[in-house]
N, C-alpha and C positions, 0 to 999 in steps of 0.2 A: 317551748315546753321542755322540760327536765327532772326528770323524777329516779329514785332506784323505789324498787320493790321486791318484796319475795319473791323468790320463782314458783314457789306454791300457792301463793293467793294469787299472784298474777293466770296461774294457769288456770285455778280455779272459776277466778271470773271467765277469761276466755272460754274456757269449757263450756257454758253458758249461755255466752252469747255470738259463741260461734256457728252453732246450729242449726240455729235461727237464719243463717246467709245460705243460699243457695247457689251450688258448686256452678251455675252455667248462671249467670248473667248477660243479659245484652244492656243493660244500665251499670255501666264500669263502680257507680261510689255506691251499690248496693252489693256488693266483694268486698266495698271496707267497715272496719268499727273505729268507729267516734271515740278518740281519746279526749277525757278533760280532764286536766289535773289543775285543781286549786284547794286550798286551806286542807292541805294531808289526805285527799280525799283523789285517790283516780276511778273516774267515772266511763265506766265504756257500757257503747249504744249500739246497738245489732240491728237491723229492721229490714223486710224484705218487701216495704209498703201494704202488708196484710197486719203482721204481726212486729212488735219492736219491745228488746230487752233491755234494760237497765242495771246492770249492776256496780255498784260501789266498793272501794278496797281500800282498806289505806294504804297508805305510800307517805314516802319524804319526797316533800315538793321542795326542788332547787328554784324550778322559774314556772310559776301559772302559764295554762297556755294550753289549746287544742290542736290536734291533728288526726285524720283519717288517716289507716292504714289497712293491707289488705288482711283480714282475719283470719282466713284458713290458715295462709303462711305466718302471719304471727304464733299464729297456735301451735302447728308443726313446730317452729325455732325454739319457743319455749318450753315442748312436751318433749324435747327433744336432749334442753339443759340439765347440767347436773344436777343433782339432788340437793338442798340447801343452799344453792347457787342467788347470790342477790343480782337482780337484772336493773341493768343503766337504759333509762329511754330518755334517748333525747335528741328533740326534734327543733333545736333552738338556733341552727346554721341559716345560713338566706336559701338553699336549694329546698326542692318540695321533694327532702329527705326523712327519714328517721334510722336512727342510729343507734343501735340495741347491741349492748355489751353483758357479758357473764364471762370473768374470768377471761380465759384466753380466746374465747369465740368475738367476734363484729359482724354485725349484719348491716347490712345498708337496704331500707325498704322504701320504694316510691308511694310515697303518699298523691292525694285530693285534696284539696281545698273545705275545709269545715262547710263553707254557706251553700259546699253545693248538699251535704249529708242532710235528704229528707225528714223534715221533723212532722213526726205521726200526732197531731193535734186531740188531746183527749177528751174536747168536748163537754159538754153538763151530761154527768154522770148522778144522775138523782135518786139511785136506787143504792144502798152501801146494807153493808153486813160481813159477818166473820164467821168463817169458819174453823174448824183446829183441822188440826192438818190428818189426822185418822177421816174426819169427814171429808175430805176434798179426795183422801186417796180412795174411798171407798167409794164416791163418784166415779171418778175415773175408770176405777179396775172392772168394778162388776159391769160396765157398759160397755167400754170402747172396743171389746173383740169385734161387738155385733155393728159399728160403726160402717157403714156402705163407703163401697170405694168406686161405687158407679158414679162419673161425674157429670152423667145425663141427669141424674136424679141427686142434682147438687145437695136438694133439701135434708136430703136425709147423710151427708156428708158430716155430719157432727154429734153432739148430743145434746135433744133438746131436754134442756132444764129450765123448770118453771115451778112454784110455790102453788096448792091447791090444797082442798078441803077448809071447810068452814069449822067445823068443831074440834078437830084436829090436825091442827096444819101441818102440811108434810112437806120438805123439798124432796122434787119428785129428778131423776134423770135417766133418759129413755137414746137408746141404742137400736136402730134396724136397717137391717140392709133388702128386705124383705123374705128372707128365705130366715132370719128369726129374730129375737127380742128381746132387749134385756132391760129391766127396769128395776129400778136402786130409790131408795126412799129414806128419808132418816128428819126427824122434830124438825121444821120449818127453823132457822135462827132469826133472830128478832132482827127487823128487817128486813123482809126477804116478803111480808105480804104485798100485795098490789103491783110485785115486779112482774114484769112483762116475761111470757114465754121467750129464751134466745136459743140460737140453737147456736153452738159453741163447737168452731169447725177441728177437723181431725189434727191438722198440724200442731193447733193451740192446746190441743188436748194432752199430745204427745212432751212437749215442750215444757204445758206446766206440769209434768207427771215428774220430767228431768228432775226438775226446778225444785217439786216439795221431796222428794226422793233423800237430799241432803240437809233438810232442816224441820227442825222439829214446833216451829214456829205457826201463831196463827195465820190463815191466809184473810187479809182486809179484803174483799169483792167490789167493785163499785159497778155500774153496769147503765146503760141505755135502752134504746131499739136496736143502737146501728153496732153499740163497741161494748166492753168488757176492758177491768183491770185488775189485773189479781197483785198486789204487794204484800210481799213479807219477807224477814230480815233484808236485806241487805240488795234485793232486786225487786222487780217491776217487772209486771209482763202485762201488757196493753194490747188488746187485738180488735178487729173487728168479726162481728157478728155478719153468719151469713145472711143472708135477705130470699129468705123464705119460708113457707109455710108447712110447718111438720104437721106427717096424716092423722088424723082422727086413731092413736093408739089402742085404744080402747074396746074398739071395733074388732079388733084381732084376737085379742084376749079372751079364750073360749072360758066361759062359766058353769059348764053345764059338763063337763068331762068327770064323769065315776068311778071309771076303772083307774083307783089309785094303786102305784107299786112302791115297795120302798127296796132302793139296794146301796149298798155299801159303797161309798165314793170310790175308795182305792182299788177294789175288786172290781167295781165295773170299769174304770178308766183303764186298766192295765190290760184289761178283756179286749174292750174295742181297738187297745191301741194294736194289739198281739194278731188280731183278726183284720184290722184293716189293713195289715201289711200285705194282704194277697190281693185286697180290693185295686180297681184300674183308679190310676193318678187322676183322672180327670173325673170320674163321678165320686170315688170314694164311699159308695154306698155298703148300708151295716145290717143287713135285717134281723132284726132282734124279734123272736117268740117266746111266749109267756105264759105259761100254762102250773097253774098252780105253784110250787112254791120255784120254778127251776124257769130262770131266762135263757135260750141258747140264741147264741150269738151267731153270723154266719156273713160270710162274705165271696165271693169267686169273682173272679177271670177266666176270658178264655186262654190269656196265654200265660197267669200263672198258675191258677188251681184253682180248689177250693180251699176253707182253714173254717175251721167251725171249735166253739166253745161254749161251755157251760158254766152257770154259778146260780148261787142261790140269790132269790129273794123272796120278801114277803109282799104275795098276792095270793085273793080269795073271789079273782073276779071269772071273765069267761076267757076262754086261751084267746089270745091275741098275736097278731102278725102284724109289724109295720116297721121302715123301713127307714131310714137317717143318714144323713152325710155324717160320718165319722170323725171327720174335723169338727165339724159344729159339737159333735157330742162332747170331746175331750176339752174343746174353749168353756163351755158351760160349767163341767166338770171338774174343772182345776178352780173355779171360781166359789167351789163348796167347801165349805173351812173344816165343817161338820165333818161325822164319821159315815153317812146316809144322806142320799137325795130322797126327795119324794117323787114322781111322775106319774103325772093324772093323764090318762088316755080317754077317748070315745072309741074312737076307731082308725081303722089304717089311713084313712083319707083326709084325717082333719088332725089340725093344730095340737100338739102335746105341751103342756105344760110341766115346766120342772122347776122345781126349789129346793134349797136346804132345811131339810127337815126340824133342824133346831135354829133356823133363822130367818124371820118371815120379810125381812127387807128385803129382800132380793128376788123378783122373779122372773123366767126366762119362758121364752116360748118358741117352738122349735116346727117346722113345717115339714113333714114326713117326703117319704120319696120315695118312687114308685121301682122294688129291688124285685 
């Protein structure tokens, strides 16, 4: 193999599908990325046996022909190159070398053997649909805060997204880690009926967030029981589906909560951020009271203080006391585009519900705490 390329599409693709390899291996050819250069086309393949990236570049192909190489250090040498700098690979000598030139730099990197580099088989994928890329990010964002990072409770390690309602189809994507809940909804895309509930785990989440971040392109979905494949422009992201069974959501979601407030996204987030600076690192708790048009905010330590604040909203219900981890407030809160959230309460002990007052896709549900 022998090719030059940009040093900026080259770093581009690396960026990519470098991510995707994980810094500790005990499987030496899961540290390298799969180069294939043939017909102007170099093809590099990242995979950590869960999840595997594809992306394509052009290039001037001197000689066809694959090689593994390690990918962090690939990346590092070229993030590393001058700016407009054209990079020489080539790996066309008999030693199990590769030999990357820019200008006055030479690297010399030991490659693996291509037939050892795992190919993540994709399976019948019988379930396909497209999204544009505002829908996949709007998946993403308004859920993954609330994604669990408890890996007891692997199930809920992702987000499950599944197609539901009969008269108006909705794609539906649901986020909890149990302490709260976040759920994203937008017109079901054609295709997308009779697909199976997946739950779609935290890494892949993360990776294809990278992925549509820099293109403005549809994302193609195709999907199983077991796997998922998102492509658009110029890359592939292939993963499998975790193998389990997300709780009854539904269950959680209180219907019956009256005491609605409305307060101003910027003025409350700056509020709790301002107040939970006194709160202890490990509870972070915020108790919020509510009594006619004025919420006061209030948080202590024993070994910082107190810190207490006031702001307006509008409520006409009975004064209320209840209490919240302050991180969860500010995640929810940054997720409101709006100028106002809404928050329907019952009481101190049960589930709050919150949304964007002028957007009904999105809602969150938040489990109080005893301050």
């Amino acid at each position: 193999m022998k090719l030059t390329i940009e040093r900026a599409a080259l770093l581009k693709a690396l960026n990519h599908v470098q991510s995707v390899v994980e810094r500790r291996n005990t499987i030496p050819i899961l540290s390298n990325v799969l180069l294939q250069a043939a017909d102007g086309t170099l093809s590099l393949t990242a995979t950590d046996m869960d999840i595997a990236v594809v992306e394509k570049v052009e290039a001037t192909i001197d000689v066809s022909g694959a090689i593994t190489a390690p990918a962090h250090t690939l990346y590092d040498i070229v993030r590393k190159l001058p700016d407009g700098s054209q990079v020489s690979l080539d790996a066309s000598g008999d030693a199990n070398q590769l030999i990357l030139q820019a200008g006055r730099s030479r690297f010399t990197l030991q490659t693996l053997p291509t037939d050892e580099f795992p190919a993540m088989s994709d399976g019948d994928m019988p379930h396909h649909f497209v999204l544009t890329n505002s829908e996949a990010k709007l998946l993403i964002d308004r859920t993954r805060f609330a994604i669990s990072t408890e890996e007891t409770r692997y199930y809920l390690n992702g987000i499950y997204v599944h197609a539901t309602g009969d008269d108006s189809p909705v794609l539906r994507g649901v986020a909890t880690d149990g302490h709260r809940l976040a759920k994203v909804e937008f017109e079901a895309p054609e295709g997308s009926k009779g697909m199976p509930g997946v739950i779609i785990p935290r890494k892949t989440v993360q990776e294809l967030r990278k992925l549509i971040e820099e293109t403005d392109s549809e994302i193609n979905v195709s999907l199983s029981d077991t796997k998922i494949r998102f492509a658009f422009g110029t890359a592939i992201l292939t993963s499998k589906l975790i193998d389990g069974t997300f709780p009854d959501y539904d269950r959680v979601i209180p219907s019956g909560n009256d005491k609605n407030m409305v307060v101003d996204t910027r003025s409350f987030a700056e509020a709790v951020d301002r107040v939970s600076t006194i709160a202890t690192e490990k509870m972070r708790a915020v108790k919020i009271a509510v009594n006619d048009g004025t919420m006061t905010l209030s948080a202590s330590s024993q070994d910082q203080g107190t810190a207490v604040e006031e702001i307006a909203v509008d409520y006409a219900f009975d004064p209320i006391e209840i209490g919240f981890n302050s991180r969860y407030l500010l995640d929810i809160a940054s997720q409101i585009e709006s100028g106002s959230a809404t928050f329907s309460m019952a009481d101190p002990a049960s589930p709050t519900v919150v949304r964007d007052t002028e957007d009904d896709s999105a809602l969150y549900v938040l489990m109080p705490m005893r301050v």
